[in-house]
C-alpha positions as a printed Julia matrix, in Angstrom:
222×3 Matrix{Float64}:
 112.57  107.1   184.04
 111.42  110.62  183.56
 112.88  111.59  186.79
 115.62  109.45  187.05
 116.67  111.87  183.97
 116.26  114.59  186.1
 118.27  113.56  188.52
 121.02  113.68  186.33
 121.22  117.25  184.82
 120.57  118.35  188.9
 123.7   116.64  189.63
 125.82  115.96  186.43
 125.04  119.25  184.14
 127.9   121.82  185.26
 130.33  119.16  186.26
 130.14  117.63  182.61
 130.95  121.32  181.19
 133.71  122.32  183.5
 135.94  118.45  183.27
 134.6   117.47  180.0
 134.42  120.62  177.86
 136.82  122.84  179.57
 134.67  125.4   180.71
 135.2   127.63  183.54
 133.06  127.69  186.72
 131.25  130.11  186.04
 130.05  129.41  182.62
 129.75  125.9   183.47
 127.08  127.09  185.79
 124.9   127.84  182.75
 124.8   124.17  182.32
 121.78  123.83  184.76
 120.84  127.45  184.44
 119.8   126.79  180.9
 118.38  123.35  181.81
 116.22  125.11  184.92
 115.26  127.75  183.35
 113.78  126.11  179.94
 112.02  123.25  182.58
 110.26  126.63  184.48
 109.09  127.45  181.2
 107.57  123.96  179.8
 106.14  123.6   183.11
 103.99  126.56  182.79
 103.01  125.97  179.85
 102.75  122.38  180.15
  98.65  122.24  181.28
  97.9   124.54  178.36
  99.13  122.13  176.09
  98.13  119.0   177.44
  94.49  120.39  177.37
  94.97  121.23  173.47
  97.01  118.13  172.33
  96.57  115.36  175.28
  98.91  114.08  178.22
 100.35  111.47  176.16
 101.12  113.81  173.49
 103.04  116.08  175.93
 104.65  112.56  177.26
 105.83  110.94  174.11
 107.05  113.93  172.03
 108.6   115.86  175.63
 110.57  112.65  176.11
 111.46  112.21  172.37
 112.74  116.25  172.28
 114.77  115.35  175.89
 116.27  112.44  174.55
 117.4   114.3   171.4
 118.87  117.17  173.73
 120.58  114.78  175.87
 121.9   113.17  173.04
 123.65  116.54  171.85
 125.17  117.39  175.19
 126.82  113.67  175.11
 128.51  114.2   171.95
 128.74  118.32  171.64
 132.35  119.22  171.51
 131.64  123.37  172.27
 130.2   124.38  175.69
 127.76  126.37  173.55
 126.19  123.54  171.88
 126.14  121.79  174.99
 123.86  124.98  176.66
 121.61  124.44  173.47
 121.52  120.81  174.34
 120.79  121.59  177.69
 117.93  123.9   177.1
 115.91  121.79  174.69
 116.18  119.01  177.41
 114.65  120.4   179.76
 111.78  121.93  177.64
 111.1   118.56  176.59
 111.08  116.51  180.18
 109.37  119.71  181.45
 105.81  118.23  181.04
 106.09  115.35  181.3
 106.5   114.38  184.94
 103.66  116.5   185.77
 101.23  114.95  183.6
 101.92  111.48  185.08
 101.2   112.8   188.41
  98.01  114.28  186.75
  97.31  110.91  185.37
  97.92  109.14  188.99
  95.47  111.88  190.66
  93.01  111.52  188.42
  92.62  107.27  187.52
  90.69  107.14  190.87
  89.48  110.09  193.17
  88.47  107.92  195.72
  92.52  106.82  195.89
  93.98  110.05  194.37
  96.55  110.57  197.51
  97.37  106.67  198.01
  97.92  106.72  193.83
  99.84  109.96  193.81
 102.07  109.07  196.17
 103.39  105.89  195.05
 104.45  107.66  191.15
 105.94  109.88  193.2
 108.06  107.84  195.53
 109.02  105.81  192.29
 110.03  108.83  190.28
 112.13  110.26  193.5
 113.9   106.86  194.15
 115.11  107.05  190.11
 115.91  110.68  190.84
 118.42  109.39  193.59
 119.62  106.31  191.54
 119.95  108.02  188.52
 123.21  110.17  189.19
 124.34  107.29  190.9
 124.6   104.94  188.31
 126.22  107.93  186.14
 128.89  108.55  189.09
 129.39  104.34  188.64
 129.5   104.52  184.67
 131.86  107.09  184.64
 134.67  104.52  185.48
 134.22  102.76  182.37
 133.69  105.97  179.98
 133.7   109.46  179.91
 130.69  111.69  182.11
 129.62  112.88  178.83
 129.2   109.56  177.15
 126.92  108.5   180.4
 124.11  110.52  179.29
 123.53  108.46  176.5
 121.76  105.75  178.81
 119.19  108.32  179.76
 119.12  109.21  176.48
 117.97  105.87  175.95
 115.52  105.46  178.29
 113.84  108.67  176.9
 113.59  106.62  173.61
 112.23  103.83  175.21
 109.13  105.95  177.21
 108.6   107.74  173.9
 108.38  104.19  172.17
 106.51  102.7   174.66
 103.9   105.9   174.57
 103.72  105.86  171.15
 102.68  101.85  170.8
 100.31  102.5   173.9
  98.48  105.09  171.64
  98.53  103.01  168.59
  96.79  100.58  170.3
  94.42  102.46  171.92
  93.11  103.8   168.64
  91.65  100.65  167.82
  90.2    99.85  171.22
  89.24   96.06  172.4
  85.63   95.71  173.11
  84.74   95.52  176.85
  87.65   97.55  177.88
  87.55   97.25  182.41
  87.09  100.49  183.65
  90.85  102.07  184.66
  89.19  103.09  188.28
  88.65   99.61  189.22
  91.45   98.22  188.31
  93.84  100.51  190.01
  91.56  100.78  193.41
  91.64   96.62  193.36
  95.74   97.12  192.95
  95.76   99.65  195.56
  93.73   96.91  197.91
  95.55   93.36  196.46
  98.32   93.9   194.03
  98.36   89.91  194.0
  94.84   89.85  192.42
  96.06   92.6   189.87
  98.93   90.16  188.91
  96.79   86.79  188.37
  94.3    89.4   186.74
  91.17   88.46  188.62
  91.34   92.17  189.67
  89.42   92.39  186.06
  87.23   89.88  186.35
  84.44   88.3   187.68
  85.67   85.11  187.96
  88.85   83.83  189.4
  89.95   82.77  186.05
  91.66   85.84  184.18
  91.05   85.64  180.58
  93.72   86.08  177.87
  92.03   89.54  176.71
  92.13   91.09  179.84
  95.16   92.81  180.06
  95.12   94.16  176.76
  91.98   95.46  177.35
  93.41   97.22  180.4
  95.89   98.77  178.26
  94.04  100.15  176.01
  91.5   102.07  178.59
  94.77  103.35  180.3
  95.87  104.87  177.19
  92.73  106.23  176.34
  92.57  107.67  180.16
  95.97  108.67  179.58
  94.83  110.77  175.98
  92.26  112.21  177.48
């Protein structure tokens, strides 16, 4: 989703300002400028802060502060606003598709390169769908009403991050280890989804994948 979002201020950003707000080229240009250059930023500063506050800190609040950018490009009305929309978008999603890459890397060493690269072929096929379903939406409503559906799928992450870490404060006793269930994914993803992946018997047990979720997120936080 992260990327998928992405994928639309690469491709969308400075056509929105020069059709939708009026600007010329040149200034519409600032569109992406603004939304590079604030992304350049969070990203260096992004490991900094996910060692103070946590990776799903950085996650849920960067994708609640992109959504709320995106959401004032869709309905800003001045080209200016738009830049400031812009800008505070791409702080926000700056950290966070780094620390899921991170977070692959790091769930098992022994399959860091297997793990890392299938996030990242899933984020770069939603960067490539992503202005393609906006190109397809824009024949029902205008390009700047389009960004409201990544808007929304911002919301969602941050929603979904922020139950994940709910639950993970009160963890489930005998939480499976988050190494051994991914490396047993990695080797049978038809085991992972009958869930004897997490257990010792063929049976999977009702518990099980709660208990998964809850050592993910507290992977995740750390």
């Amino acid at each position: 989703m992260c990327m998928l979002c992405e994928g639309v201020a690469n491709n969308w950003s400075a056509l929105e300002a020069k059709n939708i707000l009026g600007a010329p080229a040149a200034t519409a240009s600032f569109a992406y400028g603004t939304y590079a250059a604030t992304m350049t930023i969070g990203r260096l500063l992004a490991d900094r802060v996910s060692r103070r506050f946590g990776s799903a800190a950085v996650l849920r609040y960067g994708a609640a502060t992109g959504a709320v950018g995106l959401t004032v490009v869709a309905f800003s009305p001045w080209i200016w606003t738009a830049l400031v929309g812009w800008a505070v978008f791409g702080l926000g999603l700056s950290g966070c598709v780094p620390q899921l890459f991170s977070a692959a890397g790091h769930t098992d060493p022994a399959a860091a390169g297997a793990n890392v690269s299938r996030v990242a072929g899933l984020g770069y096929l939603g960067m490539l769908a992503g202005p393609a379903l906006i190109g397809w939406m824009t024949r029902l409503m205008g390009l700047n009403h389009t960004f409201l559906l990544p808007a929304l799928l911002l919301v969602v992450v941050a929603g979904i991050l922020r139950t994940g870490s709910e639950r993970e404060s009160e963890p489930e006793p005998g939480a499976v280890p988050l190494n051994t269930f991914v490396a047993t994914v990695g080797r049978n993803p038809m085991s992972a989804a009958s869930g004897s992946c997490c257990s010792t018997s063929s049976e999977s047990s009702p518990g099980t994948s709660a208990r998964v979720r809850a050592t993910m997120w507290r992977h995740l936080a750390g």
